[in-house]
C-alpha angles and dihedrals in degrees: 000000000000139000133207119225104258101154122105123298115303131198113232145176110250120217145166112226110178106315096334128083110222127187117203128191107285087212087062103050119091108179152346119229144157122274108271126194105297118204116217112246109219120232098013125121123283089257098062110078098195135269122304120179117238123171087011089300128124096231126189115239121222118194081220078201088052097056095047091063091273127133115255121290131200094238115227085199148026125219118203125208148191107242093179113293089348138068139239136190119219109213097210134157110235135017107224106178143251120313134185094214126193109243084182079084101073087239102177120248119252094268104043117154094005106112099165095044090054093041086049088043100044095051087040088050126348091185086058088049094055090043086054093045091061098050113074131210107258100212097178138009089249093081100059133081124216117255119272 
């Protein structure tokens, strides 16, 4: 089931995660940083590296790529965001900016076309998922509008 983003104009964080640029909400991010020691988590999916702490607190780690169907990447930066009342840090490979992007595109949300990786995801962390769901795919510069 999935759904396009069609509402007015958002401003998002652009990144490059892999091969894709995502933006995700802008009111949702918390903070860019460099990649910390990351532990690995037993028993949890490919896409999430592990825990780091960041601000004192033990975060989960997502390889945003990863999770999009992508190998593996070494991340440049992490993303945290706000997952409800926790948050979760996107491994991704490049910081691009803020847009103000035109939902009025169709551009596809993050997880289009992934079923198992939003079912795993959903039943690993349904707050991330709705973080995820409001974020779209940017396919070509075309569809965003510059910041302002």
């Amino acid at each position: 089931m999935g759904h396009s983003c069609d509402s007015n104009d958002v401003r998002m964080l652009v990144v490059r995660a892999g091969t894709a640029r995502v933006g995700l909400p802008l009111a949702s991010a918390l903070e860019t940083l460099r990649p910390l020691p990351c532990a690995p988590l037993p028993h949890s999916p490919p896409w999430v590296t592990g825990a780091s702490v960041i601000r004192g607190a033990p975060t989960p780690v997502v390889d945003l790529g990863q999770l999009l169907g992508g190998a593996p990447a070494p991340p440049t930066r992490l993303v945290t965001v706000r997952a409800g009342a926790r948050v979760v840090a996107l491994a991704v490979q490049e910081v691009l900016g803020i847009r103000t992007v035109a939902r009025a595109a169709g551009l596809p949300p993050v997880l289009a076309g992934s079923d198992e990786r939003v079912a795993a995801l959903s039943a690993l962390d349904a707050q991330l998922l709705l973080v995820l769901r409001e974020g779209c795919l940017l396919e070509a510069c075309a569809t965003e509008a510059p910041a302002g």
